[in-house]
Every structure is written in C-alpha cells, then in structure tokens.
N, C-alpha and C positions, 0 to 999 in steps of 0.2 A: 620141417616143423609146421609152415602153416599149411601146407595138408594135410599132418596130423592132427590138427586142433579142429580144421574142416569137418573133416569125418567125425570126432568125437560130438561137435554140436548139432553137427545131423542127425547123428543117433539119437539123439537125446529131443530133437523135433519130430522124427518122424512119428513116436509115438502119438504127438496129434493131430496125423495128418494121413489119411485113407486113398485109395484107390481102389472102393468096395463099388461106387458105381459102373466098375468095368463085370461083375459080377452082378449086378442088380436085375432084378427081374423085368421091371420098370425101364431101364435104360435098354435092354434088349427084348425087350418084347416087339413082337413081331402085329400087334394086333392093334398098334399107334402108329400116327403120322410121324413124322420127322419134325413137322413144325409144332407139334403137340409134347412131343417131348424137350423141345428147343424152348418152348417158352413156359415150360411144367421147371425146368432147373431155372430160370433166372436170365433167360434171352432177352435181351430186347429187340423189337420187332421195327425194323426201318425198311424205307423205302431206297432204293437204289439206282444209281444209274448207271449205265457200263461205262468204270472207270478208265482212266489213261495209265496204264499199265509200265510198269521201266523195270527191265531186268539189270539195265547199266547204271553204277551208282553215278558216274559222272554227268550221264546225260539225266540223270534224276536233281540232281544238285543244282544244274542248270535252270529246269523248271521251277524250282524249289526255290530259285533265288529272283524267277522272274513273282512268282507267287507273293514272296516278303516283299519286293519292291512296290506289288499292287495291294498291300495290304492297308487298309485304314483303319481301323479298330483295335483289334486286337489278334495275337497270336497265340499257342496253347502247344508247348511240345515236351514229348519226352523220348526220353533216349534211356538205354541201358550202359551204353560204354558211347562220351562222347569228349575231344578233344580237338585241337586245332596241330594241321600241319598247313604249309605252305599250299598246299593244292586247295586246302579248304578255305581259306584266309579270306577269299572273296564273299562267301556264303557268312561268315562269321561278321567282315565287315559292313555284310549289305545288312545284318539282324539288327546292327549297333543303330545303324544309319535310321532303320526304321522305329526305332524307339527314341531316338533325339526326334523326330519329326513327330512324336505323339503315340507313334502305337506303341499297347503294351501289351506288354511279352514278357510270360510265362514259363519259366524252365526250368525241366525237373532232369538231373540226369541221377542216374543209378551212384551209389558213396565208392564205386570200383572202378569208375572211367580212370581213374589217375592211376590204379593198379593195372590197366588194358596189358592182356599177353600177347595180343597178337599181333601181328608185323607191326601196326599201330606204334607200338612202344618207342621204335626207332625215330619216330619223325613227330610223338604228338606233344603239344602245350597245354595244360589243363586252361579250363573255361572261365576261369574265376576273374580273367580280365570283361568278361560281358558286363559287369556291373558297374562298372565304370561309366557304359553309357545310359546305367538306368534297367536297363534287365534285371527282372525279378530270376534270380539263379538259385535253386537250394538242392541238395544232395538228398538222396532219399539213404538211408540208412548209411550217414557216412564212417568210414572205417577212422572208430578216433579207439584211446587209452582205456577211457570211458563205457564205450559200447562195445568194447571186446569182456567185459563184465556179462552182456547178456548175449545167450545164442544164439538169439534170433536175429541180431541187428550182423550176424555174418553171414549166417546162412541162407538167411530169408534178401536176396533181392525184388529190385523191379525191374522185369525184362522186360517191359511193353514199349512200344517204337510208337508215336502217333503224334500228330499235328492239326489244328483245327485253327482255322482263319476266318476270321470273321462271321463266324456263327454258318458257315457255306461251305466251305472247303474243307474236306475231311482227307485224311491220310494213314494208312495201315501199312503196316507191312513188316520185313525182318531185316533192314537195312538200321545199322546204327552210325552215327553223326560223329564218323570217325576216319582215319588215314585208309584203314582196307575195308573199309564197308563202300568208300565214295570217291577218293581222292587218290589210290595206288596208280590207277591205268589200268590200260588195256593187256590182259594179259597176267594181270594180280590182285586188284579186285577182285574180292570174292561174289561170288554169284549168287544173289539173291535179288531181291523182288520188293518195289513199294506199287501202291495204288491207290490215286488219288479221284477221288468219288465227289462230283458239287451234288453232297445233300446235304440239305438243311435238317432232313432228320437224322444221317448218323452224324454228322458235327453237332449235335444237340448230345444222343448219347456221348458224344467222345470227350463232350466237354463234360458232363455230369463225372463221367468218371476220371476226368484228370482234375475238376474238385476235388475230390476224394483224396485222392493223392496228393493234392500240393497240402492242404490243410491236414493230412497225416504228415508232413514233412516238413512242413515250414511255420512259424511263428506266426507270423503275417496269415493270416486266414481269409480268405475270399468264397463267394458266395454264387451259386448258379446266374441269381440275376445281374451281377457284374459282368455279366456274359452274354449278351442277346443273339437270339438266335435267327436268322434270315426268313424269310417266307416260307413256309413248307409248299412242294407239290408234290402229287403223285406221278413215279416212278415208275420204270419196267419191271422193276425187279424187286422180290422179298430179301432181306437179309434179315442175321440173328446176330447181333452183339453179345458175345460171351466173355467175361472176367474171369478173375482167378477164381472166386469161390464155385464155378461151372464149367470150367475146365475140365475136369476128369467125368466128367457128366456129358459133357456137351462129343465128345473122344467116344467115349462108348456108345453112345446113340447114337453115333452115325455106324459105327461099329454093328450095333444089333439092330438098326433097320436099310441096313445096303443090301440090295439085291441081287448085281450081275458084279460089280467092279471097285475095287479101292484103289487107287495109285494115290502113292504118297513119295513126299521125301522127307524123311526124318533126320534131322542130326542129332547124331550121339543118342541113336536110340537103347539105352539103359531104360527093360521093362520088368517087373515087379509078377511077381504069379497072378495076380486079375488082369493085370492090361496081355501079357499072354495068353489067359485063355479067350479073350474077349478077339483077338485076333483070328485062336485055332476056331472058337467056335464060329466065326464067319466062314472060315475054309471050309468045315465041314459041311457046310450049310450049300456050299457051291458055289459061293462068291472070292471071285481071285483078287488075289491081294499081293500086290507089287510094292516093295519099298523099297528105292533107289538112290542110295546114301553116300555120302564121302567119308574119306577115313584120313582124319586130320594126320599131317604127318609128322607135328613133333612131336616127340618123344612119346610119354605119359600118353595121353590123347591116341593115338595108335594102338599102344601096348593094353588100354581096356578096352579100346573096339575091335581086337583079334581075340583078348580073350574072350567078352562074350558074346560075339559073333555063331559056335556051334550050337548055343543054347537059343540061340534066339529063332535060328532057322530052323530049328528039332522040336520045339517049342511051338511056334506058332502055324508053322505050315505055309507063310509067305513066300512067296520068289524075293531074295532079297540078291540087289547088284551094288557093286560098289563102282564109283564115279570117280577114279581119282585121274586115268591117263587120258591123251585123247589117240588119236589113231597111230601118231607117229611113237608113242610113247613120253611124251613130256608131261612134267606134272601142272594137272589142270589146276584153275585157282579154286580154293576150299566152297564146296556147295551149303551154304547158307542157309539159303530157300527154306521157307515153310510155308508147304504146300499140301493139300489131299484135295483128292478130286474123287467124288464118289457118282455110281451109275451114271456117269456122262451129263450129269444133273447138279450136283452141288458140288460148291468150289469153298473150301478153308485156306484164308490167308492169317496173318498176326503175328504174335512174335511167339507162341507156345512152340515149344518143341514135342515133338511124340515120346516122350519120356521121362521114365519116373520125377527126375526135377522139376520140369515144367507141370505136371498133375499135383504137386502137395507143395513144392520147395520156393517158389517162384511166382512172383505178382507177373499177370501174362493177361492179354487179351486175344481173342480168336471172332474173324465174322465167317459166317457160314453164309453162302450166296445161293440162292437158288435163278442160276441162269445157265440154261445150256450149250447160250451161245459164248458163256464166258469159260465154260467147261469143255466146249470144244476146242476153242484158241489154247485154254490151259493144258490140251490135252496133245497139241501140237508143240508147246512148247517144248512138254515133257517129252518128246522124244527125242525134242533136238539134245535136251539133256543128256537123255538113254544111249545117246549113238554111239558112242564109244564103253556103254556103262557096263561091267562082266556080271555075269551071274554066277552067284558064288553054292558050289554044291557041299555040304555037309562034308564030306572028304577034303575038300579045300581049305573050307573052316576052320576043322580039326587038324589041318598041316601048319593054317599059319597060327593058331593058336598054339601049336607046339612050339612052333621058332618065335616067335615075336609077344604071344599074350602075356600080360602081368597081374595078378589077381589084384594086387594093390591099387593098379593103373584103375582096375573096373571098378573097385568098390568109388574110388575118386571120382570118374566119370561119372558111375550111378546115382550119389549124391550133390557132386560139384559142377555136373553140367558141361 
C-alpha cells in the first residue's frame, strides 16, 4: 500500500517538475564553455583544494570524529537517512560532547531516517536522543498523519549528505550517517565516497545552502551571519556548487559539452526520454559513455533494474556494467558512489543520483571539479571498481528482464529512488 500511494503522489508531482534541460539547446550547445554554462544555471563558483578523499565509511567516521573533537564554533550537517547503531555510538557521543563544551550544532536529517530499508534497519536507534545535549535536530519533511495530507511532504525529500565546521571544513559526498553507509565493516558497508575540502569558500556555499534548508524545516530560524566564515584564499582548483533547482541543468551540460569520455556510476539509473537522448546524442557525437552500476539485490529494487535495463542500453547507446560480484563470485557490498568523471578533466561528487528522481523529485546537491589530477586518481579508482564489473549486451538485458523484470518494481524505482 505505501508504494501504492508513492506512485500516485508522484504522479501528481511530476506534472511540475521537467527534465526539458536534457533537451535544451543552451545546455547542449557545443559553442560554450563548461564553466559558462555552470554558472548561466545557478553554480556557484569556489575555490578548491584537492581534498582527502575516503571510499571507507569507517575510516571516514574516524576522521569525522577526530574533525568534531577539533571543532570550536560551530558545526552544520545533513544526512538523508541517519541513525545510531553500536559501531556508530562513538561518532554520535563525540557530537553530544561537542555541544556540552559550547559548539553548536546543527542537524538536519531527512523525516525517513526512522523508515531506513536498508540493512540499517536491523541495528539502528533514531537520533532524537542528540537533543538532550543541546543539538539543534529537526526532520526535513517528517512522515507525520498530518503531512500524508500533502504530496509533496512524501515524495519530495532531501537527499543532500554535507557538513561544514567552522566556516573551513567543507564535506560532500553520498555517504549517509547511518549502520551501512559507516559502521557495517569491511566487507558490508556499501561502497561509496565522502570528500573533505579546507575551503573557506565552499564552506561558505555549503553553509548558505544548509540555511535554506534548516529555516525550510525548522521553527527556530537562523541566519547566514550566525555562521562566520574563515579567511578565504586562493585555490588550485575551480569548482561549481550545484542544488536541486540545477540539477537537471547542471547533468545535461556536462552531457552536451564532453568531448572524448563520460565514466559515471549511476544508482538506479531510472531515465525519462530527455535524459536518454541527452545520453544518445553524446554517443553519436563520438564521446564514449561508460556507466558502471550495481543492482541492488532485494527484491523490488532488482526486479525494476532488470526490467529497465534493455531500454536503457537500446536507448542511450552507453557501455553499461553491472557491479555486483567480485572475481570469486560473492556478492559485492551495494555501489553507492556518485560519481562522473568527464574528458579526464571534471570530476562530479554529491548526493544526486543520475536519475529521474534525483532531476525533479529530490532536494540534492552536485560539485563539479575542474582538476585533472583529481580525475586522474578518480579514474584509477574506477577501475578498481570496474574489475570484476560485466558488460551487459542487449541480449542479456532482454534474458534477465524476461526472468526477473517487474514493470511495477520500475515504475517504483523511476519515481521512489
């Protein structure tokens, strides 16, 4: 039932809500820079430095906890799905610690952490004990009696993952503050990716934009200057802060000005007829486009990524692999990661997914990096990914969409993420 009622509120959103800049003339034109069309939708333009990179939630939680110990000021985070299990306990008691001693701390998590389906469920305790020591905690669109009245307060999350400390320490990524995002181990933690950046100018945007957010969500309203920002210097590196309203903008420009190479990893890439041709027409154009994905293995979640699986590769004209075994055959932990790495040149981290959700359905942020030496490492990584990853031919497709696809499963996927 409540994935019936899912779908029906979707439908009834997505009427205003577009993926026309995958067809836009403007977002594909060939005849603009990259960073012209990055700051024509709504980028903002930071200075960067090559951050400390953690594909391991655990060795990330690590740092994460020496970071809240060094914190004096204040701290700034949001999560999409976040809870407390025993592996996390330390990271949760070092946050409390730090707001008895004065800092204050800011947190926003999504109103469906306490609904988490994934392995999560078994081991987590919602976060509603943090305020006990003084943390400011508020649910962004929580799931109450109430707000099952309006469609958007189910359909419409916020999946954006980010942290910002003391006006310095900026953090992105697709890792959430949860049992299998950080705390399963080695070997069940799902594999994905945070990145922690000391600029004063994207902890600047990241703090402008998780105002936005806590005063959409919370009673209590606060204000940019409650939040000072560290000293600026100049960077190695350009980055583009993109939000949800540049999302589907921000996807198709890179889309319509790549030249030699796309490698991405998409989850649950459910795409729509603009974001597929925005795909074919970079194929046809000569630029090879790799997408290297996993195929969640409960249920549902399988059963619409087999069904629209032949459509997506007949469709778009990408090499698409799927990531799920590794050489001996055991199942890998679930590939997270959101990732694109375009001509060896820009690097997209954040929490957007390449699909229809995350373009209309979903509050999301994306930085686009212009470093190639961060595109190189990214490019390395991805193969370690790749190593065991199959390439799946159109004949295959159409075998396991006969035995295992569910139309249902996909339209759920397509809109539910």
């Amino acid at each position: 039932m409540r994935r019936i009622i899912l779908l029906l509120c979707a439908a009834v959103l997505v009427s205003c809500t577009s993926t026309k800049p995958f067809v836009s003339e403007y977002e594909l034109s060939q005849g603009l820079s990259l960073e012209e069309k990055l700051v024509h939708i709504g980028g903002t333009h930071v200075s960067l430095d090559y951050p400390e990179v953690y594909f391991d939630g655990a060795i990330y939680m690590e740092r994460l906890i020496e970071l809240i110990e060094n914190a004096e000021d204040y701290i700034l985070l949001t999560t999409f799905l976040g809870s407390n299990a025993p592996e996390l306990e330390e990271m949760y008691h070092t946050l409390m610690e730090a707001a008895e001693r004065g800092v204050r701390i800011y947190f926003v998590m999504d109103g469906v952490s306490s609904l988490d389906m994934t392995e999560s469920k078994k081991y987590m305790t919602p976060l509603y004990f943090l305020r006990s020591s003084g943390i400011h905690l508020v649910e962004y669109n929580p799931v109450t009696v109430t707000h099952l009245l309006n469609p958007a307060t189910i359909v419409i999350r916020d999946h954006r993952k980010m942290v910002v400390i003391d006006g310095e320490i900026a953090i992105v990524g697709g890792m959430n503050m949860n049992y299998i995002s950080m705390g399963a181990g080695k070997g069940y933690t799902q594999r994905d990716s945070m990145y922690i950046f000391h600029s004063a100018s994207l902890a600047e945007a990241l703090r402008d934009t998780f105002v936005g957010i806590w005063n959409e969500a919370s009673m209590e309203k606060v204000d940019k200057s409650d939040f000072p920002i560290a000293a600026k210097q100049d960077l190695p590196y350009d980055g583009y802060l993109v939000n949800t309203e540049g999302i589907a903008s921000m996807y198709a420009s890179l889309f319509g000005s790549a030249e030699e190479s796309i490698l991405m990893f998409p989850y649950l890439p459910a795409l729509d007829k603009n974001m597929k041709k925005a795909v074919r027409t970079a194929v046809e154009r000569g630029v090879s486009v790799d997408m290297v994905m996993p195929v969640d293995l409960r249920g549902y979640a399988a059963s619409g990524i087999y069904q629209g699986l032949p459509d997506l590769i007949d469709s778009t004209g990408a090499a698409i692999y799927l990531s799920i075994y590794d050489g001996e055959g055991n199942v890998l932990p679930l590939l997270h990661e959101k990732l694109m790495i375009v001509d060896s040149r820009y690097v997209v981290i954040g929490s957007a997914n390449f699909n229809f959700r995350s373009m209309t359905l979903s509050e999301e942020l994306a930085l686009v990096i212009d470093s190639p030496e961060l595109a190189r490492n990214m490019e390395e990584h991805a193969a370690l990914i790749s190593e065991y990853a199959e390439l799946i031919t159109l004949e295959e497709a159409l075998s396991r969409k006969d035995r295992e696809g569910s139309i249902f499963a996909y339209l759920f996927t397509f809109f539910g993420g």
